[in-house]
C-alpha positions in Angstrom: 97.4 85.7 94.3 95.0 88.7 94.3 94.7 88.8 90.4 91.6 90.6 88.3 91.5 91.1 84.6 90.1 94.3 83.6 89.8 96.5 80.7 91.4 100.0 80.5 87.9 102.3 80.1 89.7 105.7 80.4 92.6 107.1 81.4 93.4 110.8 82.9 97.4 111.8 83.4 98.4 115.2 85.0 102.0 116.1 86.3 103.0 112.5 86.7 100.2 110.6 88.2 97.5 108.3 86.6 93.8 108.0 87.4 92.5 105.1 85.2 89.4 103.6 85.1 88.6 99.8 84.5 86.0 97.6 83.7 85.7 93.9 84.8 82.9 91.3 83.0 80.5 93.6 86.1 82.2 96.0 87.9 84.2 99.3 87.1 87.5 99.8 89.0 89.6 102.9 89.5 93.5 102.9 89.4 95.9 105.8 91.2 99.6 105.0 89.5 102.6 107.6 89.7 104.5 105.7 87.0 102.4 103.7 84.3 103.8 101.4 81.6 103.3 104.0 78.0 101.9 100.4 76.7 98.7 100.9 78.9 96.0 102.6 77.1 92.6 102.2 76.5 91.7 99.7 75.2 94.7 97.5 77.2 93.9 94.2 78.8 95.7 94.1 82.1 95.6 91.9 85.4 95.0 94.0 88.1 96.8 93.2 92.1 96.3 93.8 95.8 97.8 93.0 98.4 95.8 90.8 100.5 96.6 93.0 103.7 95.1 95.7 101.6 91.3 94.3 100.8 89.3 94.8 103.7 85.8 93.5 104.1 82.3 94.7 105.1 79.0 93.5 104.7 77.3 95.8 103.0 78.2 98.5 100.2 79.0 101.9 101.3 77.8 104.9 99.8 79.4 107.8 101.4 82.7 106.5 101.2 86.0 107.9 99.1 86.7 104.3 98.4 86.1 103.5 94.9 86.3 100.2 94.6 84.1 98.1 95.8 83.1 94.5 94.8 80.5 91.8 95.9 81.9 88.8 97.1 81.2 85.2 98.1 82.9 83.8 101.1 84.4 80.6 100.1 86.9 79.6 102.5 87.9 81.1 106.1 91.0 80.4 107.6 91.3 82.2 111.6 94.9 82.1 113.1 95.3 83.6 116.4 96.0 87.0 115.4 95.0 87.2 111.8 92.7 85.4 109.6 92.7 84.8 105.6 89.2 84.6 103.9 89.0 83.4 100.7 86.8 85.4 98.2 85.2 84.4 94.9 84.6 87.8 92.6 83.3 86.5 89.3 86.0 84.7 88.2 88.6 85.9 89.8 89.7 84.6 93.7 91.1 86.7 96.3 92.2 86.5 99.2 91.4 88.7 102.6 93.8 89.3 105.5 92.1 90.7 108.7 92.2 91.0 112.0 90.7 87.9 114.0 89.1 90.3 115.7 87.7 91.9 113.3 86.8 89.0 111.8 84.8 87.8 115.0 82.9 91.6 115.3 81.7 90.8 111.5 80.8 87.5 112.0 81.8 86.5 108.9 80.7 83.1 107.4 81.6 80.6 104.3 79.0 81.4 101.6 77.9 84.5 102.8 78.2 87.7 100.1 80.6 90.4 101.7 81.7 93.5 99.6 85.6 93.6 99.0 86.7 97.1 99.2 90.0 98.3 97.9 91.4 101.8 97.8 92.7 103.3 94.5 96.1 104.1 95.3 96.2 99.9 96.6 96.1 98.3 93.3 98.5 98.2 90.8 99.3 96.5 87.0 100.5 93.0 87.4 100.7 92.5 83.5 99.6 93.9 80.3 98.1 91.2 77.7 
């Protein structure tokens, strides 16, 4: 399961919507939520999820991008189906897993133990649980 703990940093809330920032042991994330749990605050240990479907790979950061998130990853294990393919990502010490296009992941010729950059949008992660 696509799980990262993170701090809450800082959180913004206008006419129902959430923009909250989080920091990991190395990297700073950023949350969209239209309902939040009250109990989330900063301060707030929370897991963090993502769909696999939803964490899409390149090989290098990006800098002019809308895309927040963005993490450095190892490849650790690459499974390629027919269609789609699941690559297995170590971030720090969290795992995660990516589900792309075997085409796509052909054109990136993607490798075990090579450092890609995991990038998830915003609006694509939510709050498994609060600690």
């Amino acid at each position: 399961m696509n799980t990262i703990k993170a701090t809450v940093a800082q959180m913004h809330n206008f006419e129902g919507i959430s923009l909250v920032e989080l920091k990991t042991q190395e990297d700073t994330l950023t949350l969209v939520a239209l309902e939040i749990d009250e109990k989330v605050k900063v301060g707030t240990v929370v897991t963090l999820f993502a769909k696999a479907t939803n964490v899409v790979l390149a090989k290098h950061k990006i800098e002019d991008i809308s895309l927040s998130n963005q993490l450095e990853c190892l490849i650790k294990e690459i499974q390629m189906g027919t269609l789609l393919s699941s690559i297995t990502l170590h971030v720090k010490e969290s795992i995660l897993e990516s589900i792309i296009t075997t085409k796509s992941l052909k054109k990136l010729d993607l490798h075990v133990n090579e450092k890609v950059i995991a990038l998830i949008k915003a609006s694509d992660l939510s709050i498994a649980s609060i600690e």
